[in-house]
C-alpha positions in Angstrom: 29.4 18.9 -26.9 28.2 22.3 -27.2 28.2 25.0 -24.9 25.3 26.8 -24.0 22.2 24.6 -25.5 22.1 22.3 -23.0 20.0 22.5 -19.9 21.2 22.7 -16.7 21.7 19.3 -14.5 20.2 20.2 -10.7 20.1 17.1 -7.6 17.0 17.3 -6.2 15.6 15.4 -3.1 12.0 14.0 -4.1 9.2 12.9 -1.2 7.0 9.9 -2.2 3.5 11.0 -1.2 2.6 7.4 -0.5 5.3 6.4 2.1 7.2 9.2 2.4 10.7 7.8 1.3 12.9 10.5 -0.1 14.5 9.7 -3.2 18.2 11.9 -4.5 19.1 12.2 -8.3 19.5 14.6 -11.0 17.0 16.2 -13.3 16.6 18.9 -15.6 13.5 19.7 -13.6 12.7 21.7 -10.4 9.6 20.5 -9.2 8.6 16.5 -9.2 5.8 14.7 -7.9 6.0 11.3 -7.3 2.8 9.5 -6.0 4.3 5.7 -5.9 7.7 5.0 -5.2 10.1 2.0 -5.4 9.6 1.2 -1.9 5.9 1.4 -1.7 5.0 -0.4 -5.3 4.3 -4.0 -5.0 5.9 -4.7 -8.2 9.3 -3.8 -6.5 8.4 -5.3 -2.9 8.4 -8.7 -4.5 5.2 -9.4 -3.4 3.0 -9.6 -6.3 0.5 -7.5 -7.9 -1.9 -6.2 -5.3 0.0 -6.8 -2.0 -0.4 -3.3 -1.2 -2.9 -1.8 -2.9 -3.0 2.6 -2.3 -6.8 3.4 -2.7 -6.6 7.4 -2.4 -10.3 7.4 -3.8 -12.0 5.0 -1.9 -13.0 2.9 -4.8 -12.0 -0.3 -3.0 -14.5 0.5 -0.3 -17.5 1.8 -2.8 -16.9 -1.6 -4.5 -16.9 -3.8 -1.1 -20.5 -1.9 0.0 -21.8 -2.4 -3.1 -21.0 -5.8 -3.8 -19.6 -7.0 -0.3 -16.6 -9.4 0.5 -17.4 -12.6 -0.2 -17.5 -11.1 -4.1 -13.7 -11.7 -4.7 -13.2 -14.9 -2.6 -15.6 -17.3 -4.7 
């Protein structure tokens, strides 16, 4: 391996902005974002798609007034 053309390896502590689990590991990177983590994803709660959903924009709510509940459930 050469010297000198490779970036530098940093550990850097990560907040999930959904749940607000910290995550540790090693990047090239300073700053990350993350906005769904494995803890707060359904896919790796084993609950299935869409056990928890994270609406930040509201559109869950805009659909329900628009077309109310009983919309999904027939």
């Amino acid at each position: 391996m050469k010297k000198g053309i490779h970036p530098e390896m940093k550990l850097v502590t990560v907040k999930c902005a959904s749940c607000g689990a910290e995550h540790t590991f090693w990047t090239t990177r300073e700053n990350i974002r993350i906005e769904v983590c494995s803890n707060c994803h359904p896919f790796y709660k084993g609950k299935g798609a869409g056990a928890i959903i994270v609406d930040t924009e509201g559109r869950i709510d805009k659909f329900r007034k628009k077309y109310g509940d009983n919309y999904l459930k027939s």
